[in-house]
C-alpha positions in Angstrom: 11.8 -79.0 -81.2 9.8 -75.7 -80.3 10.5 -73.9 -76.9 7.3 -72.4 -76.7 3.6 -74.0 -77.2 0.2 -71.9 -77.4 -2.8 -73.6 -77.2 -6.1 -72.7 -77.3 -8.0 -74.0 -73.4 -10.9 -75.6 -75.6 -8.3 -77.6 -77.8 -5.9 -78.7 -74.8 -7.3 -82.7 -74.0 -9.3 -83.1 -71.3 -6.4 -84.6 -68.6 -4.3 -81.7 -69.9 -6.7 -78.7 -69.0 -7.2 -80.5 -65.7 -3.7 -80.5 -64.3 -3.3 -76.6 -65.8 -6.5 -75.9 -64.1 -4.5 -77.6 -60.6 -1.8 -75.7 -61.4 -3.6 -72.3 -62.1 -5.8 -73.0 -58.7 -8.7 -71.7 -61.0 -10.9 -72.7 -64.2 -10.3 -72.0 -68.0 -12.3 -70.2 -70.2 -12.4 -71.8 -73.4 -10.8 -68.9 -75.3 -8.0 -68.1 -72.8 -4.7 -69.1 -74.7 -2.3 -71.7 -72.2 0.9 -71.3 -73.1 3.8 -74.3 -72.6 7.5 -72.7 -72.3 10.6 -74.9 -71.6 14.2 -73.6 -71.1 17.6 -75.2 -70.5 19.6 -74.7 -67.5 23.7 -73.0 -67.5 25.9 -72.9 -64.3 25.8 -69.0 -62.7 28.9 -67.4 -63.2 31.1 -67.2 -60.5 34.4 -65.7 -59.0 35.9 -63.1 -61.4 33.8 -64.5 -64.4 30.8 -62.8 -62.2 32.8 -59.8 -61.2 33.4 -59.3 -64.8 30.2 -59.6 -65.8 28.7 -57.4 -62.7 31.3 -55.0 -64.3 29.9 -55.1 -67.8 26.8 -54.7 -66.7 27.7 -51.4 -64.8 29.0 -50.1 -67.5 26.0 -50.9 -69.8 23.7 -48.8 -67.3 25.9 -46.0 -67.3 25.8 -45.7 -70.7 22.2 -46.0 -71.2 22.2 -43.4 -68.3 23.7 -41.0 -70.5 21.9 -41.7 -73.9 19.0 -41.5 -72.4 19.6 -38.2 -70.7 18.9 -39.4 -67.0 20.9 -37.3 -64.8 21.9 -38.3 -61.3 20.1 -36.0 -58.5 23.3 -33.7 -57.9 23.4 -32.6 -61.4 20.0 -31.8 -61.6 20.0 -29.8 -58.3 22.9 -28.1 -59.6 21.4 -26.6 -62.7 18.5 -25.4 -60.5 20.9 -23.8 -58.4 22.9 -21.8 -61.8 19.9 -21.2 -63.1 18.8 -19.5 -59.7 22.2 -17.8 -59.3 21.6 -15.9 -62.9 17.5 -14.6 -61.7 16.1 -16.7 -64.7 14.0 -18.9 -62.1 10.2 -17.0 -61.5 9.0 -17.6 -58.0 6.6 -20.1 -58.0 
């Protein structure tokens, strides 16, 4: 069975569009698409399985940190500052 339905507002039946409408706290226009999504639930990690996890995740941002060439703020303030040390910095 599909996890994800997109209707059309002007095909949705007419008991349908009403309780979106509720929902929504405003009217459909007939062209606007109302999409249906349904997920399952899974029990949140916990104790060192989350630690882990946390962990992993850390890891993941650091590394995308570096491929990405972000730099924290002390490395960039300390390339000003070499770059200042040799006079290649103009006055602004």
């Amino acid at each position: 069975m599909p996890n994800v339905l997109i209707y059309k507002a002007r095909s949705l039946k007419p008991q349908t569009r009403a309780a979106v409408e509720a929902e929504l706290r405003r009217a459909l226009k007939d062209d606007e698409d109302v999409s249906i999504m349904a997920f399952g639930t899974e029990e949140a990690l916990t104790g060192g399985a989350r630690r882990r996890a946390a962990q992993k995740l850390e890891g993941n941002f650091r590394g995308n940190d570096k491929s990405s060439g972000a730099h924290p703020e002390p490395s960039i303030e300390a390339a000003a500052s070499a770059t200042r040390r040799r006079g290649s910095a103009r006055p602004l």
